[in-house]
MDAnalysis code that builds the backbone (N, CA, C; Angstrom):
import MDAnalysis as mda
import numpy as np

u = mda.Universe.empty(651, n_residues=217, atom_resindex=np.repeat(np.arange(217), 3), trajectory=True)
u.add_TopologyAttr("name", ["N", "CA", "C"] * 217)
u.add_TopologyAttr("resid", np.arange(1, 218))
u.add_TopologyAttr("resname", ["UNK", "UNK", "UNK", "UNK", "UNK", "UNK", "UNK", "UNK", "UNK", "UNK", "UNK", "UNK", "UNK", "UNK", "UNK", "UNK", "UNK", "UNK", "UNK", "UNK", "UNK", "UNK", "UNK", "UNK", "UNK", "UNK", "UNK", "UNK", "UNK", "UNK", "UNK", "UNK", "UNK", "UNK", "UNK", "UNK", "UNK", "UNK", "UNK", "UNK", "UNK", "UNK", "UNK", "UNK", "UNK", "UNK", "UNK", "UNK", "UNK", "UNK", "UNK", "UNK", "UNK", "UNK", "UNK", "UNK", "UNK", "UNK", "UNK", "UNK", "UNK", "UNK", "UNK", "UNK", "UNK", "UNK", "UNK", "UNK", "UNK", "UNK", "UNK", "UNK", "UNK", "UNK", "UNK", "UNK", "UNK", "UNK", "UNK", "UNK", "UNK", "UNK", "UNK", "UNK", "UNK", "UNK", "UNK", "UNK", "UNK", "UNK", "UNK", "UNK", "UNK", "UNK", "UNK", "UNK", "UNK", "UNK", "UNK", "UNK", "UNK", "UNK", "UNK", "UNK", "UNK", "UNK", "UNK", "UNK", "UNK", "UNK", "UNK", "UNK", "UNK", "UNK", "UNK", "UNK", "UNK", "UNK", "UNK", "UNK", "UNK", "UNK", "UNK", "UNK", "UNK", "UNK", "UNK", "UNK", "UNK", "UNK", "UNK", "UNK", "UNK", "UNK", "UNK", "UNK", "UNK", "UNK", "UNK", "UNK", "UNK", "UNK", "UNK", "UNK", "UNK", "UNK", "UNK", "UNK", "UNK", "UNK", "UNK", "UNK", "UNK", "UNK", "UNK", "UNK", "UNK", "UNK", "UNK", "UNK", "UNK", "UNK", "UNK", "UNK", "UNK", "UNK", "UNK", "UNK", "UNK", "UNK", "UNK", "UNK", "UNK", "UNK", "UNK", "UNK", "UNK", "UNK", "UNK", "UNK", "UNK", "UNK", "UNK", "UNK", "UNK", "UNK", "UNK", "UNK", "UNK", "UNK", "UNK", "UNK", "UNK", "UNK", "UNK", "UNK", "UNK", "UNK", "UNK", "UNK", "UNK", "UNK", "UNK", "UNK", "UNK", "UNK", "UNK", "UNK", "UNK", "UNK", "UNK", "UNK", "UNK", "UNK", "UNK", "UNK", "UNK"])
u.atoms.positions = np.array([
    [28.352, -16.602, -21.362],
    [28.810, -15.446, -20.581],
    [28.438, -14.137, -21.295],
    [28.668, -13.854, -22.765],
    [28.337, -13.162, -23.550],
    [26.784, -12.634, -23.666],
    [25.971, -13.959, -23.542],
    [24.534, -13.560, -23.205],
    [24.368, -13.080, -21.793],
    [24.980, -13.308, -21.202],
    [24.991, -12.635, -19.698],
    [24.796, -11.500, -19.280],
    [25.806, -11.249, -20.308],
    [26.356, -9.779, -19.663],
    [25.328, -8.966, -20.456],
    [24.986, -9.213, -21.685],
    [23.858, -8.676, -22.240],
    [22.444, -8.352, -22.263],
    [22.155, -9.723, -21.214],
    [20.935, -9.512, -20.373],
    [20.908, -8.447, -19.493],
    [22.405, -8.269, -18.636],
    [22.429, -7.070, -17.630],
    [22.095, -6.112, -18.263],
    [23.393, -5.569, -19.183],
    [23.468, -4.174, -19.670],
    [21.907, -3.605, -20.490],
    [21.234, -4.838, -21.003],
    [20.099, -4.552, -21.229],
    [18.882, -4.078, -19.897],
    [18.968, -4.871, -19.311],
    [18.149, -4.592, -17.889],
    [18.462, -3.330, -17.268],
    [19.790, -2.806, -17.523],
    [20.161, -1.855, -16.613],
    [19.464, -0.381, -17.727],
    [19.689, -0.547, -19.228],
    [18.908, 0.194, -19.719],
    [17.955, 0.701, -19.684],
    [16.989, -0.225, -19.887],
    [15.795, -0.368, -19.461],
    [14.754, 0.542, -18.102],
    [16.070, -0.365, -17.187],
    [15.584, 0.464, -16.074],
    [15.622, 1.614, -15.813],
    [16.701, 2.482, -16.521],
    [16.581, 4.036, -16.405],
    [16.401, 4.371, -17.457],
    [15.679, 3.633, -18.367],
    [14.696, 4.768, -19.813],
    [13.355, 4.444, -18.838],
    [12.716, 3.710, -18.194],
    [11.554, 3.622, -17.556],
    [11.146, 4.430, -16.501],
    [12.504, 4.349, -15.751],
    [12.330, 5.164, -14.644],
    [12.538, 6.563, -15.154],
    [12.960, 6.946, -16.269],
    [12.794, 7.997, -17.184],
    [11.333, 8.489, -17.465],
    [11.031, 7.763, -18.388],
    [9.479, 8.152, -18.362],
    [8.454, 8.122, -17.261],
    [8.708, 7.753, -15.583],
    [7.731, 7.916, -14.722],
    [8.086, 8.918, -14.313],
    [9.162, 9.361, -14.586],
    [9.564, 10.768, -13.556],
    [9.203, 11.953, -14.374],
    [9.211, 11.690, -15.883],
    [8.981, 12.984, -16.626],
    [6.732, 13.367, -16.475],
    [6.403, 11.500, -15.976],
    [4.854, 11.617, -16.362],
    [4.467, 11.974, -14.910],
    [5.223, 12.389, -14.142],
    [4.792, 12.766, -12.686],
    [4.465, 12.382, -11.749],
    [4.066, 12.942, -10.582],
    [4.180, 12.322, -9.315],
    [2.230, 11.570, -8.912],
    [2.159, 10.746, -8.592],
    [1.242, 10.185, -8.609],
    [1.263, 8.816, -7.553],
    [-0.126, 8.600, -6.721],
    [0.138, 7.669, -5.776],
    [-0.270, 6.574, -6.536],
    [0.089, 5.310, -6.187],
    [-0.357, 4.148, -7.647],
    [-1.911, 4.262, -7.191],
    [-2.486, 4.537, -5.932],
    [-4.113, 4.286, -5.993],
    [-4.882, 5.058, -6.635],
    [-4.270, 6.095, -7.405],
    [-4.713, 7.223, -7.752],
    [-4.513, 7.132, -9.130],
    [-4.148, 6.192, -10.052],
    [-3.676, 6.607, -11.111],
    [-4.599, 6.311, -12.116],
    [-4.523, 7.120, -13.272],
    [-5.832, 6.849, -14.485],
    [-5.869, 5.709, -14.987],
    [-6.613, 5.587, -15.665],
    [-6.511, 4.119, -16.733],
    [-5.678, 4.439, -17.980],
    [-5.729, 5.739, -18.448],
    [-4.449, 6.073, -19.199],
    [-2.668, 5.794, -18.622],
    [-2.466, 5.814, -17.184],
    [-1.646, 5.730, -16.737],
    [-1.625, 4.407, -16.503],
    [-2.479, 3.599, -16.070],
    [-2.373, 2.280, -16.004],
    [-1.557, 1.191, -17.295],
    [-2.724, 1.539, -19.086],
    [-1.943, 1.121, -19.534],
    [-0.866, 1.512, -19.874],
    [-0.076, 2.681, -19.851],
    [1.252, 2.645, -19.889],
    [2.090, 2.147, -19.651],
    [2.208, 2.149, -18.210],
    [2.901, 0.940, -17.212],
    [2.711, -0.413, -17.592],
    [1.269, -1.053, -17.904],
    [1.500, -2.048, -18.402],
    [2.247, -2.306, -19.437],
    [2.156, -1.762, -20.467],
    [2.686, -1.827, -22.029],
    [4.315, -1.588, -21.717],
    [4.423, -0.722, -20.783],
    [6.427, -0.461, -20.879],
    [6.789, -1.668, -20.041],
    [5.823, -2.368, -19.129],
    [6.071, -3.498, -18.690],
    [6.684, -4.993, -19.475],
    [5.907, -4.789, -20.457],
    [5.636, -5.878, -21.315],
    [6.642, -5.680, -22.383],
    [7.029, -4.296, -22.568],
    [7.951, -4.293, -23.294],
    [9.696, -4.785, -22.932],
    [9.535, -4.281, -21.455],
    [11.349, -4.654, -21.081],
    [10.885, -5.737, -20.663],
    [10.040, -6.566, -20.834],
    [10.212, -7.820, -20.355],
    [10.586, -8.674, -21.717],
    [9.812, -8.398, -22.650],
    [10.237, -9.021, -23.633],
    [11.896, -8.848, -24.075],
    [12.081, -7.581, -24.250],
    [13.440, -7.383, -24.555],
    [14.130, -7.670, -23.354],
    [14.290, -8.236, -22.340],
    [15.384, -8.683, -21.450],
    [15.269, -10.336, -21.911],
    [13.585, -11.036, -22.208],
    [13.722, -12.678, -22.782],
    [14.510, -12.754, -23.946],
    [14.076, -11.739, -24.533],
    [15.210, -11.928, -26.508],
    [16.404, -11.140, -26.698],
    [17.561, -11.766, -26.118],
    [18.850, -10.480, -26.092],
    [19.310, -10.668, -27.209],
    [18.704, -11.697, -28.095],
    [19.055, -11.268, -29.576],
    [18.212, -10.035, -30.246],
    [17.338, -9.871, -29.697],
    [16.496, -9.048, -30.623],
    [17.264, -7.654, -30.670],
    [17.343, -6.661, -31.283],
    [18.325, -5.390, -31.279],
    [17.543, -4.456, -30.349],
    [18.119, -3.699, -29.163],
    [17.741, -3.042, -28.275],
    [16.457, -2.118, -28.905],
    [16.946, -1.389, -30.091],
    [16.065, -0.541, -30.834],
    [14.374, -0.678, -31.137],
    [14.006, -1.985, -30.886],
    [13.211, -2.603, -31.369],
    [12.774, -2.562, -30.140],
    [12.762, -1.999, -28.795],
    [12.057, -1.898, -27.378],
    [12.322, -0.402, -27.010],
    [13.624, 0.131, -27.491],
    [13.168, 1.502, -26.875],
    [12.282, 2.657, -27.897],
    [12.122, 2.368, -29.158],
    [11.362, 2.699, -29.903],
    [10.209, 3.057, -29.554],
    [9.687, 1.997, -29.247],
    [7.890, 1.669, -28.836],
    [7.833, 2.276, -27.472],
    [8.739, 2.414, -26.729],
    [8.976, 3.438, -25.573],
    [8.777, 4.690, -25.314],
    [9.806, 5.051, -26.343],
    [9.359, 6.929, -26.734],
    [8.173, 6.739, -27.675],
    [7.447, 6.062, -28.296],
    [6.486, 6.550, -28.980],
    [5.702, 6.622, -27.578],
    [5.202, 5.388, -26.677],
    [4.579, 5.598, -25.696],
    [4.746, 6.283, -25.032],
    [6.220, 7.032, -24.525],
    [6.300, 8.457, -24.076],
    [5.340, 9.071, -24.485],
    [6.060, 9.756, -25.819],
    [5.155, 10.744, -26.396],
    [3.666, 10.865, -26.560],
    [2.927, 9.860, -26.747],
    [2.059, 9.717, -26.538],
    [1.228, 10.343, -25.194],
    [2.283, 9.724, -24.255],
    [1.980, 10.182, -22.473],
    [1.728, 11.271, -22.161],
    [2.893, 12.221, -23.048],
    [3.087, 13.718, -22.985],
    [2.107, 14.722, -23.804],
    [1.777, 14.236, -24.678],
    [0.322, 14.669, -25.400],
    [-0.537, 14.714, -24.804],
    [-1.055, 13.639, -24.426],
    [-2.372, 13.665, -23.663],
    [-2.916, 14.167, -22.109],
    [-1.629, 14.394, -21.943],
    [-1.171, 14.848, -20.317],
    [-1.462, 16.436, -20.456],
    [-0.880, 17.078, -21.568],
    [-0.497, 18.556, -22.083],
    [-2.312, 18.620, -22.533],
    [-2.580, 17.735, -23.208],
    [-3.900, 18.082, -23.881],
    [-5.350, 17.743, -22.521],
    [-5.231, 16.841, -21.500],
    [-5.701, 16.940, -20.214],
    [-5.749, 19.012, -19.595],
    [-4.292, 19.079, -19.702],
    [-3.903, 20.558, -18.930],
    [-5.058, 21.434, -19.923],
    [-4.554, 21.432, -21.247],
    [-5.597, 22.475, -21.945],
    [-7.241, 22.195, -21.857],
    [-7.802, 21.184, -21.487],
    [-8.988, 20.417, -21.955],
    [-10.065, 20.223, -21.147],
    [-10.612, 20.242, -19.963],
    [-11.646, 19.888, -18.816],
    [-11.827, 18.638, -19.806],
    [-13.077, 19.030, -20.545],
    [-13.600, 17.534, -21.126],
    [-12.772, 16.953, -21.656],
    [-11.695, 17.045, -22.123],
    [-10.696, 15.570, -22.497],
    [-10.022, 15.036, -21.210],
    [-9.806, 15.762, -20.608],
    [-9.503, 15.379, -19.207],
    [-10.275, 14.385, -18.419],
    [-11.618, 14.944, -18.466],
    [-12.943, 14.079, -18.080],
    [-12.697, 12.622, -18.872],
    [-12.951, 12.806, -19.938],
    [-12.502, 11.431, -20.915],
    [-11.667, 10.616, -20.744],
    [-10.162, 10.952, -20.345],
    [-8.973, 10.449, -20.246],
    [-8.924, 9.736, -18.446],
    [-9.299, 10.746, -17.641],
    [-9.427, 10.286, -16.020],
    [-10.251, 10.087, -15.748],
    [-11.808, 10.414, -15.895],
    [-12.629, 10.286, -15.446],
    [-12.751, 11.475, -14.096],
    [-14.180, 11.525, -13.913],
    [-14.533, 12.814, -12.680],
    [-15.333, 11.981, -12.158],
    [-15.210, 12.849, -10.973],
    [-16.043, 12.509, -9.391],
    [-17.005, 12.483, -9.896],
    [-17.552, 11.758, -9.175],
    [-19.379, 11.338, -8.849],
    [-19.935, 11.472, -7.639],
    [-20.813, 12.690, -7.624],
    [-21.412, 12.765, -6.021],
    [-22.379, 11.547, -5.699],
    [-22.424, 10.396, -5.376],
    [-22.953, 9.442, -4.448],
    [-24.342, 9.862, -3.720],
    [-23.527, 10.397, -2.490],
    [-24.711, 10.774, -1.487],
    [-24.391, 12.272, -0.957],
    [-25.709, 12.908, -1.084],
    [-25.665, 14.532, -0.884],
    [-26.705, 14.444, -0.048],
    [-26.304, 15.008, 1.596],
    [-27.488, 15.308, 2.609],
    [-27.637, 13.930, 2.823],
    [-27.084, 13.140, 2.869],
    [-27.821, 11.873, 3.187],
    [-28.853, 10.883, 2.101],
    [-28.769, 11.868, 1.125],
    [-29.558, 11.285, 0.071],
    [-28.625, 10.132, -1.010],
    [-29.344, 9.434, -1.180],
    [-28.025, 8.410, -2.166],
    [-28.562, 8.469, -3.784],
    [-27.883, 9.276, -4.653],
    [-27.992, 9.196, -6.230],
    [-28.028, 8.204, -6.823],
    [-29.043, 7.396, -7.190],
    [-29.192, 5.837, -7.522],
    [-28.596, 6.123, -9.159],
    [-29.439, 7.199, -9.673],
    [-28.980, 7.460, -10.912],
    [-27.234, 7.401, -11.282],
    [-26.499, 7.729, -9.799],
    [-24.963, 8.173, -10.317],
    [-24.660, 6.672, -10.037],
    [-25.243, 5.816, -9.179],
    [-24.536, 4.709, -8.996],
    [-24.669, 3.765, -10.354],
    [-25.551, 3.972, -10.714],
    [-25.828, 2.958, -11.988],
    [-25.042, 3.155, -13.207],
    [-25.121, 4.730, -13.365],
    [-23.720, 4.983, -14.143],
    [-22.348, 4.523, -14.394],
    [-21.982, 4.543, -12.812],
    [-20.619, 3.918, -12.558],
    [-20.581, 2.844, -11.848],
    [-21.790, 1.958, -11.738],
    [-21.463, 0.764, -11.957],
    [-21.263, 0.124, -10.866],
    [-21.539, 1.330, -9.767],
    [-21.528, 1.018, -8.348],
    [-22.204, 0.480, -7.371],
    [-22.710, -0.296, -6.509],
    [-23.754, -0.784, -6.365],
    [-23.692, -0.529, -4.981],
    [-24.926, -0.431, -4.252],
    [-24.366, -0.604, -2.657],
    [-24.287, -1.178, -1.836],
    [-23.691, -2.649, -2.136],
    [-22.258, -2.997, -1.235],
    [-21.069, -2.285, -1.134],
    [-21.048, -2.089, -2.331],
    [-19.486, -1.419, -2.324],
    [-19.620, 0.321, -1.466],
    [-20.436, 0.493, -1.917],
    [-20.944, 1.886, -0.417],
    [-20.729, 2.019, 0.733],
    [-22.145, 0.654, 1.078],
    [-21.825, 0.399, 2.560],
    [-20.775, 0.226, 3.001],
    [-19.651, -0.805, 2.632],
    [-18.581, -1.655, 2.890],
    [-17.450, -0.223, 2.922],
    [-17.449, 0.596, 1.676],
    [-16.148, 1.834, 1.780],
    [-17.054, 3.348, 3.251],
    [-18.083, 2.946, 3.402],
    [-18.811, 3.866, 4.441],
    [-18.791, 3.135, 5.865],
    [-18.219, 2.003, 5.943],
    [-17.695, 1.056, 7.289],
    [-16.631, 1.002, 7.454],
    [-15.391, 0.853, 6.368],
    [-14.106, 1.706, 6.735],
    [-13.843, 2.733, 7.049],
    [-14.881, 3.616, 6.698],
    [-14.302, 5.094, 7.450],
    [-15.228, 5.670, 8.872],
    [-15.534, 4.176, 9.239],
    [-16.481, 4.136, 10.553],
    [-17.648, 5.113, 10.410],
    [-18.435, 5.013, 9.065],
    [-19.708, 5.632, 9.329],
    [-20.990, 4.040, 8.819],
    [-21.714, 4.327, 10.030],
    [-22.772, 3.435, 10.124],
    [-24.110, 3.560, 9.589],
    [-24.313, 5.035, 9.615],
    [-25.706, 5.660, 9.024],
    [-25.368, 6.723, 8.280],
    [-26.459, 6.580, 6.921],
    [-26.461, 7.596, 6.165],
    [-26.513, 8.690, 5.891],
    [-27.255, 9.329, 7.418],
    [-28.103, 10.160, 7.886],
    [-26.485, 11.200, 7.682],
    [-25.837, 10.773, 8.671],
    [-24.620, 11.377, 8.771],
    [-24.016, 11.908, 7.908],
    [-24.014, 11.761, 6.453],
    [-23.183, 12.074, 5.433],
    [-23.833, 12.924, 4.559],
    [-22.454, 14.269, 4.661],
    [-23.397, 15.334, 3.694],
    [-22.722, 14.969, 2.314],
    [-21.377, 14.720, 2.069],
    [-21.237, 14.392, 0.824],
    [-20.468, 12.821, 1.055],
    [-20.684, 12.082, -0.184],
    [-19.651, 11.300, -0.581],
    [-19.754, 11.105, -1.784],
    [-18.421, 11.105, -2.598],
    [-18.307, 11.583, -3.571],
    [-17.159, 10.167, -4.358],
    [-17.506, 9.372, -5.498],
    [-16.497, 8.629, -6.108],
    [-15.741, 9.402, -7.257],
    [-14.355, 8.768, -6.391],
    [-13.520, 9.704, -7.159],
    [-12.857, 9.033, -8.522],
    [-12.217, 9.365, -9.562],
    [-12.268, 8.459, -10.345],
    [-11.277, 7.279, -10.201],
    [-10.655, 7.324, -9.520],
    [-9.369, 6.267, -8.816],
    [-10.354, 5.167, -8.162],
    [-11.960, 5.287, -7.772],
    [-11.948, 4.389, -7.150],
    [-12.385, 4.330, -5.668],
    [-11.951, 5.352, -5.345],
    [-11.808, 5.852, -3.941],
    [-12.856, 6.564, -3.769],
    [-13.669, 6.353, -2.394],
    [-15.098, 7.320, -2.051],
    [-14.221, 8.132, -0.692],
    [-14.571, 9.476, -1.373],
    [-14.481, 10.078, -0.294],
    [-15.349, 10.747, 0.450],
    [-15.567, 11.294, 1.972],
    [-16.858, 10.865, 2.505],
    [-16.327, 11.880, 3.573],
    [-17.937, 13.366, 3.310],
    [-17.507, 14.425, 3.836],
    [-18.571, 14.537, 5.166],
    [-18.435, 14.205, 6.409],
    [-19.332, 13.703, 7.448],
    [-20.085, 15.054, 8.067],
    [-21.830, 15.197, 8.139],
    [-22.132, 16.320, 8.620],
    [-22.063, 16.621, 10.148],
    [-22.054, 17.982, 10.230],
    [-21.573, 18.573, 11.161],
    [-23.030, 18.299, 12.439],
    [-22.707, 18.556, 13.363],
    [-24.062, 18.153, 14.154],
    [-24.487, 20.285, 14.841],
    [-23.183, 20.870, 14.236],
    [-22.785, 21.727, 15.004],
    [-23.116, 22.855, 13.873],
    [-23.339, 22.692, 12.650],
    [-22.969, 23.456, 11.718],
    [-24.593, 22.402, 10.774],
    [-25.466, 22.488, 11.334],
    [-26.646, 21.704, 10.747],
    [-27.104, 22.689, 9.302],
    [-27.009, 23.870, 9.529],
    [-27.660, 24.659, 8.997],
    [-26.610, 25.502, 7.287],
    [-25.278, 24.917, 7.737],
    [-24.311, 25.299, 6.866],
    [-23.413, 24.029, 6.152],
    [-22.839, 24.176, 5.024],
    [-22.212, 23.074, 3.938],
    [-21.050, 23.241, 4.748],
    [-20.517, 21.914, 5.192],
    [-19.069, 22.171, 5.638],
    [-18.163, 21.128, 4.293],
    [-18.675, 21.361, 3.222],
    [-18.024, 20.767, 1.973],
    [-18.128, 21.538, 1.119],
    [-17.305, 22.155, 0.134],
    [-17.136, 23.475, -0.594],
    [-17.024, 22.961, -1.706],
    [-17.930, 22.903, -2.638],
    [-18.111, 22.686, -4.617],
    [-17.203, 23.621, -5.116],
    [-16.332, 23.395, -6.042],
    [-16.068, 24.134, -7.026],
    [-17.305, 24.463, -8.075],
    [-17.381, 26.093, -8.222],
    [-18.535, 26.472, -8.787],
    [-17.773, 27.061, -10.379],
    [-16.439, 27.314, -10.520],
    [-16.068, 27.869, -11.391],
    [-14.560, 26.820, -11.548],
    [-13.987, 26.128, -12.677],
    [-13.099, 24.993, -13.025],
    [-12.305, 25.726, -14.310],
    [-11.001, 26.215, -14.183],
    [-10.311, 26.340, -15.205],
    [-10.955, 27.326, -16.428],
    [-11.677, 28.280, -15.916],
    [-12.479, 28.977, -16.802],
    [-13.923, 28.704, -17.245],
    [-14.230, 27.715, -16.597],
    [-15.519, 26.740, -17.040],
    [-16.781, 26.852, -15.809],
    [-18.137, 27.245, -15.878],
    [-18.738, 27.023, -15.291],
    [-19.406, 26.082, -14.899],
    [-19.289, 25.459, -13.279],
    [-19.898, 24.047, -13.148],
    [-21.314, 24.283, -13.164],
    [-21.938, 23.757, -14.053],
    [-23.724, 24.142, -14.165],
    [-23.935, 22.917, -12.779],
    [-24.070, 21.595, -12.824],
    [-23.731, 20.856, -11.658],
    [-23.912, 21.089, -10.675],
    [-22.775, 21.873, -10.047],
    [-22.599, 22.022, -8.962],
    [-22.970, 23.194, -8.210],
    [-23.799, 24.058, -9.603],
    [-24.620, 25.233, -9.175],
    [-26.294, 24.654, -9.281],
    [-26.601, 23.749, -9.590],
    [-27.914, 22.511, -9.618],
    [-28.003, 22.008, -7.802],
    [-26.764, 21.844, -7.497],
    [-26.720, 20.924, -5.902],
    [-26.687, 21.984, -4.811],
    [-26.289, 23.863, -5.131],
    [-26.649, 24.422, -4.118],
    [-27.561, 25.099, -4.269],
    [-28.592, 25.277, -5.345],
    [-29.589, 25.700, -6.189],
    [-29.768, 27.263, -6.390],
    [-28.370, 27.384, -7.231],
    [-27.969, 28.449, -7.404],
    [-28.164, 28.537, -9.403],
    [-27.909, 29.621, -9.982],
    [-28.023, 29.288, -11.538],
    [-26.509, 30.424, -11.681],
    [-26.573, 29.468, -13.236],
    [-24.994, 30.462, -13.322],
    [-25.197, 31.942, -13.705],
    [-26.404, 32.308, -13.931],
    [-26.858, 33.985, -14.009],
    [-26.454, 34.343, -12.425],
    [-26.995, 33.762, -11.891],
    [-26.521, 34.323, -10.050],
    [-25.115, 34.420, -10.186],
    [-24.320, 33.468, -10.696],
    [-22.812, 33.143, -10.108],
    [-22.398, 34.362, -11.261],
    [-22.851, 34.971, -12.418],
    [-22.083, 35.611, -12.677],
    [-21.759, 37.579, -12.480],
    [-23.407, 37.451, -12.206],
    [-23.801, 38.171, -11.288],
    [-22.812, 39.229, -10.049],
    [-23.217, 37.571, -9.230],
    [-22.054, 38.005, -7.669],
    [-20.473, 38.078, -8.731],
    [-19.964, 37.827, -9.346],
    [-18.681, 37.935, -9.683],
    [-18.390, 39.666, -10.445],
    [-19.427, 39.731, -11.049],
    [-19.413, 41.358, -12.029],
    [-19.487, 41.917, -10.911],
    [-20.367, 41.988, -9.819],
    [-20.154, 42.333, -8.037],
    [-18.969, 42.957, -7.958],
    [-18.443, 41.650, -8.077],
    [-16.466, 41.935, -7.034],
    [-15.687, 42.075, -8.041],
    [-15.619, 42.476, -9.194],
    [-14.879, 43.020, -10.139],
    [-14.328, 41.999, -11.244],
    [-14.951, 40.493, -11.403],
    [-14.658, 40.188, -12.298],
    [-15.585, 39.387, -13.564],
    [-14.989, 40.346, -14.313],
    [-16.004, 40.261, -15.484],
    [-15.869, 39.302, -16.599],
    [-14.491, 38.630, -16.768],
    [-14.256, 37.228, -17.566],
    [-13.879, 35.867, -16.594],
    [-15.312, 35.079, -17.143],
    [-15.030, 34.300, -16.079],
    [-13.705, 33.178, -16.801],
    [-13.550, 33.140, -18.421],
    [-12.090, 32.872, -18.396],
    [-11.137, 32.596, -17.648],
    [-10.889, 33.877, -16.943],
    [-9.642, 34.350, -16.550],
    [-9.927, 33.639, -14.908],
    [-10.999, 33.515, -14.450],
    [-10.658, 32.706, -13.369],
    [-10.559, 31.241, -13.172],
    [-9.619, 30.612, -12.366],
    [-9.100, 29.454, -12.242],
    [-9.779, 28.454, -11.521],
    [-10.484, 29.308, -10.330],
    [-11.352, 28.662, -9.761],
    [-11.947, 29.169, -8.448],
    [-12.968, 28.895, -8.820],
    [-14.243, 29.529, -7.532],
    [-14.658, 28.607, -6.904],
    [-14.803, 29.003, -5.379],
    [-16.090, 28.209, -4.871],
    [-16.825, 29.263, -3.951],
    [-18.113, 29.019, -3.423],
    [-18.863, 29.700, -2.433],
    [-19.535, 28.973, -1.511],
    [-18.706, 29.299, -0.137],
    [-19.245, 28.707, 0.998],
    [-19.662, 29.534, 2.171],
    [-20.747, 28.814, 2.753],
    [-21.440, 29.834, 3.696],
    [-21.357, 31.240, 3.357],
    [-22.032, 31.901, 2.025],
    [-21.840, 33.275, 1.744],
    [-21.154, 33.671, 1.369],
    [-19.482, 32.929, 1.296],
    [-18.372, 33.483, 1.140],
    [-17.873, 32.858, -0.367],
    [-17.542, 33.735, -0.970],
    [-16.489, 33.618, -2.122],
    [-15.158, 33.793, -2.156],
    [-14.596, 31.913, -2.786],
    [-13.271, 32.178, -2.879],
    [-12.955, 32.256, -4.300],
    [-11.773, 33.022, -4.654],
    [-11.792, 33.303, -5.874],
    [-10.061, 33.156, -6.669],
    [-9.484, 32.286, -7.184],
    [-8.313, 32.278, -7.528],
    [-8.118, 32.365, -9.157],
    [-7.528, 33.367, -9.420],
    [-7.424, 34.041, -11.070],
    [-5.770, 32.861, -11.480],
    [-5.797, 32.661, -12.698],
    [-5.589, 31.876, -14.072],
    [-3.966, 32.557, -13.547],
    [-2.625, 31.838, -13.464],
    [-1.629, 32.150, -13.755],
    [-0.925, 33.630, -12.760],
    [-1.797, 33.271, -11.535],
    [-1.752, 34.438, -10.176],
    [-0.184, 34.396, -9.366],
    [-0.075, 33.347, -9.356],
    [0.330, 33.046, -8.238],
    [2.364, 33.779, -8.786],
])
């Protein structure tokens, strides 16, 4: 009976130091989640499982390895926020696929993608021909997302690049509208801003610049 009740009160622990740490590591859909986030969950998995099999073992000896894996969580999460490229490292970034209808053999080989898995995620979202697709883009979850061209708008991007990321210029994504970042900084000294630092993030579509500054809002 004694082990009983100890299994509970342990389980019941457990469950709200865990549900502790998902709520402090944020809101996230499970299809969406990093591989940093993945093993977490596994590992805090493995941990209250063990400590609910050994109710001899002293509680301390599972919530320990908990908050270290917290902390851990919270570092790299904070150091993601400060970081583009550790961020990149830690989640992984999109991969443009197919641009104009064109398919990046180079990006697929990278990630490992092959095309079945193309075709097959470009038949769930009921597109049949390639022709059709101005972007599709793998996101790092996994997920292709798939920006369909306009029949109406032939002549204009109805998919908007970020050209400017957290202070960072996308060389990239100024390569795919064949623009150079002397142009992009250019048009910005234009409209009055002269550290591209300080902006949070740009894009330019059909002519137009959007422009959102660092800590605005």
């Amino acid at each position: 009976m004694e082990e009983t009740i100890s299994i509970v009160l342990r389980t019941l622990l457990l469950y709200f130091v865990i549900l502790f740490i998902f709520r402090v590591m944020g809101k996230r859909e499970i299809g969406e989640l990093s591989v940093l986030d993945l093993v977490v969950f596994i590992m805090l998995a493995e941990l209250a499982v063990l400590a609910i099999e050994e109710p001899g073992d002293p509680i301390i000896h599972t919530i320990l390895p908990m908050g270290v894996i917290f902390l851990i969580q919270i570092f790299t999460a904070w150091l993601s926020l400060k970081s583009k490229p550790i961020r990149e490292i830690l989640d992984g970034k999109p991969t443009v696929i197919v641009h104009k209808g064109k398919i990046n053999e180079s990006a697929m080989r990278s990630q490992r993608y092959n095309f079945d898995d193309l075709l097959l995620q470009l038949r769930e979202k009921d597109i049949y021909n390639l022709a059709d697709v101005e972007f599709a883009i793998l996101e790092p979850s996994g997920k292709l997302s798939v920006i369909k061209e306009d029949p109406k708008n032939k002549n204009q991007d109805t998919f908007t690049l970020p050209l400017v990321l957290d202070g960072r210029i996308q060389e990239r994504h100024l390569e795919m509208i064949e623009k150079t970042s002397f142009w992009l900084r250019k048009e910005l000294r234009e409209r009055g801003y002269e550290d591209i630092k300080a902006i949070s993030f740009c894009s330019f579509h059909n002519g137009q610049f959007y422009i959102d500054l660092k800590d605005e809002f």
